[in-house]
N, CA, C and O of each residue as an XYZ file, in Angstrom:
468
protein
N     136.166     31.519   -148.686
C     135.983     31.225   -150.100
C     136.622     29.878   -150.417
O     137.817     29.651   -150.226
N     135.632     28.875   -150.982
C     136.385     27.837   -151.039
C     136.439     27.170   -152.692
O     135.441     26.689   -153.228
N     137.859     27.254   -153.384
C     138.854     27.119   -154.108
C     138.775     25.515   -155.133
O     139.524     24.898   -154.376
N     138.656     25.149   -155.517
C     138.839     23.816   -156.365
C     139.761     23.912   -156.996
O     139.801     25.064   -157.427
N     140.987     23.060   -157.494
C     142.002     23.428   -158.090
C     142.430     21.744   -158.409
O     142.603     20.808   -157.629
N     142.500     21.815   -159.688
C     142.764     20.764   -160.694
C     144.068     20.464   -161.213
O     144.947     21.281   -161.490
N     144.115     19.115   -161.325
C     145.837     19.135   -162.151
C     145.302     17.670   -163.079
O     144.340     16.903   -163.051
N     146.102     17.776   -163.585
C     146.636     16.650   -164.328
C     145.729     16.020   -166.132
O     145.621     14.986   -166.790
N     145.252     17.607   -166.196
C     145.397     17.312   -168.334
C     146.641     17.099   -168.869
O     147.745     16.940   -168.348
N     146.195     17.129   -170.200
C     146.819     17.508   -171.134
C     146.270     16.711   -172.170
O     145.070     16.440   -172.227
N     147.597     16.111   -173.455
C     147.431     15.543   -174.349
C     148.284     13.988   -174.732
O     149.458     13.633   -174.626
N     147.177     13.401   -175.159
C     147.472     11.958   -175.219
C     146.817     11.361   -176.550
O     146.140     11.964   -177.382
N     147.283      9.718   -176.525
C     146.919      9.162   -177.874
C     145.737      8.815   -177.597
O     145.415      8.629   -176.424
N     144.805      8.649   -178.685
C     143.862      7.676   -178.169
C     144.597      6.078   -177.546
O     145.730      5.634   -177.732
N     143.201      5.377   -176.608
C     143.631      4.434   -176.111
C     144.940      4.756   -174.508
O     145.195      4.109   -173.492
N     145.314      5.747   -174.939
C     146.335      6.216   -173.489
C     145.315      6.356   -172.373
O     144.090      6.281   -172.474
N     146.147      6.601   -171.149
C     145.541      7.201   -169.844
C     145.470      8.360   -169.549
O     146.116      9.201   -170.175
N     144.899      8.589   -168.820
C     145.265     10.070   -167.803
C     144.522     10.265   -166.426
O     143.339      9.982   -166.237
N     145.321     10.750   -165.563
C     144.664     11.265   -163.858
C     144.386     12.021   -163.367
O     145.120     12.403   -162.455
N     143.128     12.742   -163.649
C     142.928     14.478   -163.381
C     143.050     13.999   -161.563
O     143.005     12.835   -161.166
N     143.195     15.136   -160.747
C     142.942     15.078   -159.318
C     142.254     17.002   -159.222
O     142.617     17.907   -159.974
N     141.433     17.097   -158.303
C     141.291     18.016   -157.922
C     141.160     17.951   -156.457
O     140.486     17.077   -155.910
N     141.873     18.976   -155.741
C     141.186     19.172   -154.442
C     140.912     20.883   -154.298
O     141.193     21.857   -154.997
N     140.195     20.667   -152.973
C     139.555     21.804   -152.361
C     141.111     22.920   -151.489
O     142.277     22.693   -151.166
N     140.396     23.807   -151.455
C     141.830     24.809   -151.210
C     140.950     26.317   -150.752
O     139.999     26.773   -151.388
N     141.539     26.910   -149.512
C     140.582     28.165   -149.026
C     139.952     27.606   -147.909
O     140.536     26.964   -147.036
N     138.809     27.843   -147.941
C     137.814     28.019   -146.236
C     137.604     26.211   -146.458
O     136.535     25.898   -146.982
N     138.036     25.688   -146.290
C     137.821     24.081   -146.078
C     136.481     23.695   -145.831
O     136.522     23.652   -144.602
N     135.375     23.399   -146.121
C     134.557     23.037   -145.915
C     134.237     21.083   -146.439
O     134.951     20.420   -147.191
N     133.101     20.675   -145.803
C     132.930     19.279   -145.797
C     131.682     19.446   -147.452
O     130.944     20.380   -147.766
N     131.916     18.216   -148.093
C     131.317     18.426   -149.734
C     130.248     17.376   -149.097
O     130.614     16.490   -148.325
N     129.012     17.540   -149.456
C     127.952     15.998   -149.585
C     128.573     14.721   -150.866
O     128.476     13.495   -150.917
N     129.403     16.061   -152.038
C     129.547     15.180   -153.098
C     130.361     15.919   -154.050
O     130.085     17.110   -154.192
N     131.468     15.344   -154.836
C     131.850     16.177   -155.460
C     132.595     14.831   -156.955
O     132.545     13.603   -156.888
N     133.056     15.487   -157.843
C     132.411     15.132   -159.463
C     133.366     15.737   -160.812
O     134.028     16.774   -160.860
N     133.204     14.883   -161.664
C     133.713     15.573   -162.853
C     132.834     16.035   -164.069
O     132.557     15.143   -164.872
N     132.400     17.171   -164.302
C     132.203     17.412   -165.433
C     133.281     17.642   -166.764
O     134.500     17.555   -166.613
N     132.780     17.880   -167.787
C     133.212     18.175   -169.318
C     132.298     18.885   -169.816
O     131.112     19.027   -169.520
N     133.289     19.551   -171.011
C     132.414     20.462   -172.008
C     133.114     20.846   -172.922
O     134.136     21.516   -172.774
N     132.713     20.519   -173.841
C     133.705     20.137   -175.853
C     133.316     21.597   -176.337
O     132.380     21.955   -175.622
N     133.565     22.367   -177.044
C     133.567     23.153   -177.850
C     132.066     22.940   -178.687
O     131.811     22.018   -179.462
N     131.175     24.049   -178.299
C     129.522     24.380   -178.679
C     128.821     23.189   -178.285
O     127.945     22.657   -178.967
N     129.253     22.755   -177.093
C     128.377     21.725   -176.428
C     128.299     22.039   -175.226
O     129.193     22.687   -174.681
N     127.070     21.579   -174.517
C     126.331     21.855   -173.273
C     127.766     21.205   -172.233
O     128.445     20.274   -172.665
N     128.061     21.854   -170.857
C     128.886     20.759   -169.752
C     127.749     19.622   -169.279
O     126.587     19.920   -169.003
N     128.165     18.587   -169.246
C     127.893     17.579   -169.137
C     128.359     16.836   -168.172
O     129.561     16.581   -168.242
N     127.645     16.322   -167.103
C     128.156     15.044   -166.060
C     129.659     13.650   -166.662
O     129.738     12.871   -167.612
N     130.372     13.913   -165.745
C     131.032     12.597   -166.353
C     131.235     11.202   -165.444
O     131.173     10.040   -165.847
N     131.559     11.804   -163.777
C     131.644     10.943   -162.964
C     131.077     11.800   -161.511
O     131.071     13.028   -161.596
N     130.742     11.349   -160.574
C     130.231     12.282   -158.782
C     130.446     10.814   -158.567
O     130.438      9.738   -159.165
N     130.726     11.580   -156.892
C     130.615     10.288   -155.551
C     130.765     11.056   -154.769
O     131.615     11.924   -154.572
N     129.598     10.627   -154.112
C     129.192     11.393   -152.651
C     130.071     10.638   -151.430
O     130.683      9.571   -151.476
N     129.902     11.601   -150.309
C     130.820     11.377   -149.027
C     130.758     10.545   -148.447
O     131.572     10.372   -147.540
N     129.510      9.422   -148.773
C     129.455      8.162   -148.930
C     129.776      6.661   -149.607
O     129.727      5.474   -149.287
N     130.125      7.470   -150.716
C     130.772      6.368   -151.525
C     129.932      6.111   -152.587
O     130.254      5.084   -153.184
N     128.993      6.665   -153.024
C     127.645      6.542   -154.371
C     128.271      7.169   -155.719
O     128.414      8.372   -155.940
N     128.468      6.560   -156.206
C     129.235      6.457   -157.712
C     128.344      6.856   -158.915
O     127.487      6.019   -159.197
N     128.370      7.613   -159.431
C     127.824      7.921   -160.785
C     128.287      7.460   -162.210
O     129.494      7.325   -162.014
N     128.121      7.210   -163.218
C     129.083      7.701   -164.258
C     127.909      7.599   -165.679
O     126.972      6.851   -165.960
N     128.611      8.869   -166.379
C     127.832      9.007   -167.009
C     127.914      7.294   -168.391
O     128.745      6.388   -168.331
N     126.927      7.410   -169.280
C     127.203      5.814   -170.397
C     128.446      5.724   -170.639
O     129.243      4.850   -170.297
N     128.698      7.299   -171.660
C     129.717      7.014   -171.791
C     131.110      6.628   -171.543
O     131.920      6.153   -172.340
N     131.215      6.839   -170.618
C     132.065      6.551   -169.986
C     132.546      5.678   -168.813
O     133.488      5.890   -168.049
N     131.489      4.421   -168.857
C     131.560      3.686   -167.827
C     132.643      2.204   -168.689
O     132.794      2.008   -169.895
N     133.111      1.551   -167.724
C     134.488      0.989   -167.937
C     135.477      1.121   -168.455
O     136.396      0.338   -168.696
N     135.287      2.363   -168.692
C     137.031      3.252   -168.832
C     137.343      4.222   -168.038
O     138.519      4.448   -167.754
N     136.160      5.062   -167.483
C     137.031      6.062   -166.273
C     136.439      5.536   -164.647
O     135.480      4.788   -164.457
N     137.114      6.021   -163.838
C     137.073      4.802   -162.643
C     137.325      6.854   -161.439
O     138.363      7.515   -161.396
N     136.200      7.141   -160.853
C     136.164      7.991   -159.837
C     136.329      7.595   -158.368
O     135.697      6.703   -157.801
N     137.145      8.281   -157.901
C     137.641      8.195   -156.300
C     138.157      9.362   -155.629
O     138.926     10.199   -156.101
N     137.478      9.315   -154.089
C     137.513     10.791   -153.693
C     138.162     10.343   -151.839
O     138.049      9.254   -151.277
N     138.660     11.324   -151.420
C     139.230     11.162   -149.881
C     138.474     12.164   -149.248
O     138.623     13.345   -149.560
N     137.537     11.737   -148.235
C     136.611     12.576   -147.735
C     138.050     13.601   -146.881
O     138.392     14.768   -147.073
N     138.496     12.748   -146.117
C     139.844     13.717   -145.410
C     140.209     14.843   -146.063
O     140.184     15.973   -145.575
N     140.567     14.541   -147.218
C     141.645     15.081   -148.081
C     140.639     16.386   -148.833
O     141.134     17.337   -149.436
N     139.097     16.164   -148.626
C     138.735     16.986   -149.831
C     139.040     17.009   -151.096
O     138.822     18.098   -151.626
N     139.487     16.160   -151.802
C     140.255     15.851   -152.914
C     139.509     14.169   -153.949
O     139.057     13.150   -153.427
N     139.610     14.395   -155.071
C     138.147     13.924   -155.628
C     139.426     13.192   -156.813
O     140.490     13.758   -156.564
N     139.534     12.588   -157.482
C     140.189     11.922   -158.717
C     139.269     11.222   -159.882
O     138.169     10.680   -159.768
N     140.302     11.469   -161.337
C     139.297     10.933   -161.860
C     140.463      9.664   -163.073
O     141.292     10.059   -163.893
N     140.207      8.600   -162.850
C     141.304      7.987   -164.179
C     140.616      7.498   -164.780
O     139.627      6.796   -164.566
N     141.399      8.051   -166.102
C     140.895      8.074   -167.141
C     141.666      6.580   -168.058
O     142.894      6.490   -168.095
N     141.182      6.000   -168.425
C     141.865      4.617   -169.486
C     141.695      4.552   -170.800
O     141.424      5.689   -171.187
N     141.715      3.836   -171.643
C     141.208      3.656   -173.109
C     140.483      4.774   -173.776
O     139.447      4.594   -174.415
N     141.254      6.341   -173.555
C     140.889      7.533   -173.980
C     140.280      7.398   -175.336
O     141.016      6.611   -175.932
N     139.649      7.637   -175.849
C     139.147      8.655   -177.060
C     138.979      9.906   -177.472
O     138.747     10.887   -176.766
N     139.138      9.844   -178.979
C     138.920     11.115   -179.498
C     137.587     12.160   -178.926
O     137.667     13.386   -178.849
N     136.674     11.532   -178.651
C     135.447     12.229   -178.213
C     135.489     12.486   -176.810
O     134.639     13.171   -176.241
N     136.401     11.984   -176.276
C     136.600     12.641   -174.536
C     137.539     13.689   -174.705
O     138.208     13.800   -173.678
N     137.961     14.754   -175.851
C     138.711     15.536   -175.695
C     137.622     17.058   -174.986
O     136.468     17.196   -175.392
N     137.898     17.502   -174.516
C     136.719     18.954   -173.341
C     137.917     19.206   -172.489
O     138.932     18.564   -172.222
N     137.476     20.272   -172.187
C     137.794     21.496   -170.606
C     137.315     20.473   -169.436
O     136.124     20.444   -169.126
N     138.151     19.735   -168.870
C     137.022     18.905   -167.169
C     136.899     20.208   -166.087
O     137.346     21.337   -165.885
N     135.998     19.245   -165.570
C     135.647     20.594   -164.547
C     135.234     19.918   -163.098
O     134.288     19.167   -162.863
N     136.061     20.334   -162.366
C     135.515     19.448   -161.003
C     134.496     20.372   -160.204
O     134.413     21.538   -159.817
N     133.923     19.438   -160.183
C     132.462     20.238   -158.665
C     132.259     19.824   -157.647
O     132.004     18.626   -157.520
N     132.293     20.508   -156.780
C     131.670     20.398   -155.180
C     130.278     21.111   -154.929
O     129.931     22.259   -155.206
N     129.478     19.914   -154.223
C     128.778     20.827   -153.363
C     129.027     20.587   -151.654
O     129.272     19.463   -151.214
N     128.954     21.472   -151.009
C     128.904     22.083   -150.021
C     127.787     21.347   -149.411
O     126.629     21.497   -149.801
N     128.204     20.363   -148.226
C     127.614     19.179   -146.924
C     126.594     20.411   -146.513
O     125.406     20.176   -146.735
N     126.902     21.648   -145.961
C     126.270     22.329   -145.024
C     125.090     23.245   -145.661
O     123.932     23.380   -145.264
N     125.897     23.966   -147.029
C     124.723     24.878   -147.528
C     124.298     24.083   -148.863
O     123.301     24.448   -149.486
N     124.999     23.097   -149.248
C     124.317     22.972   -150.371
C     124.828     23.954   -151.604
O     124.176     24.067   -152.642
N     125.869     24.534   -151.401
C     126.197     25.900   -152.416
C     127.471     24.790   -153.542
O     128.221     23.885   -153.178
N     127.319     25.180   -154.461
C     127.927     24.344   -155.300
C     128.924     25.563   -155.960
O     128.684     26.757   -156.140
N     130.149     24.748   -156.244
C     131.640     24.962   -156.624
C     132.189     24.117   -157.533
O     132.064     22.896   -157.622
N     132.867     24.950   -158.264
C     133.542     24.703   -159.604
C     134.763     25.042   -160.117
O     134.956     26.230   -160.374
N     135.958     23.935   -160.397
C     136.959     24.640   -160.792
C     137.260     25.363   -162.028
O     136.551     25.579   -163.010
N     138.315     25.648   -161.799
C     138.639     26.310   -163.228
C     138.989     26.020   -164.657
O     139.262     26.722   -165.630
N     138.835     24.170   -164.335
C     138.839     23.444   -165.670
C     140.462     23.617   -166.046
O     141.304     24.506   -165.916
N     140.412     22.135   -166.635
C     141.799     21.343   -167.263
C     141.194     20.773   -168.188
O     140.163     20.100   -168.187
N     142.454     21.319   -169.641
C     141.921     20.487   -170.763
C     142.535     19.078   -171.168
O     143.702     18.687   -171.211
N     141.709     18.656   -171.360
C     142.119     17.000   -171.962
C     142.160     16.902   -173.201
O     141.034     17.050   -173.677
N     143.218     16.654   -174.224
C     143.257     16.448   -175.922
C     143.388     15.239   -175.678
O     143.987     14.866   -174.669
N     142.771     14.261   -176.687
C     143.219     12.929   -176.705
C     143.108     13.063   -178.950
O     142.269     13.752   -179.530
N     144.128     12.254   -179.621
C     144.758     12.504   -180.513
C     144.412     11.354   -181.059
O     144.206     10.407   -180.300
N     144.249     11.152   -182.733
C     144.174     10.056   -183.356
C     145.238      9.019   -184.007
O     144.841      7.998   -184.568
């Protein structure tokens, strides 16, 4: 059974930082790609950043030149920093893996991010 496990919410000003990290934990397996989602209160989860085991970078509009994704294929372990926060990036993040071999996709248990006016 393989585990995703997140650190590093909480609450900040707008304009502050923050460094979610998640890694993998349990039956170790190799990811094709793994990612940050969000999801605000009566809103759909939503893409925020992926990079595959190659190095292919996503990010969603919003959030391009303020959050910056990086992952250690070794490590199984995926990061996400966050810069020039806003009020509207406050959500539950959620890191995802999928699975190199089956393709079976994984999800942590989500860290919340407040960012404050």
């Amino acid at each position: 059974q393989v585990r995703l496990v997140e650190s590093g919410g909480g609450l900040v000003q707008a304009g502050g930082s923050l460094r979610l990290s998640c890694a993998a934990a349990g039956s170790i397996t190799s990811f094709t790609s793994m990612g940050w989602y969000r999801q605000a209160p009566g809103n759909q989860r939503d893409m925020v950043a992926t990079i595959t085991n190659i190095g292919n970078i996503n990010y969603a509009d919003s959030v391009k030149g303020r959050f910056t994704v990086s992952g250690d294929n070794a490590k199984n372990t995926v990061y996400l920093q966050m810069n020039n926060l806003k009020t509207e990036d406050t959500a539950v993040y959620y890191c995802s893996a999928i699975s190199f071999f089956t393709r079976d996709s994984y999800w942590g248990q989500g860290t919340q991010v407040t960012v404050s006016s």
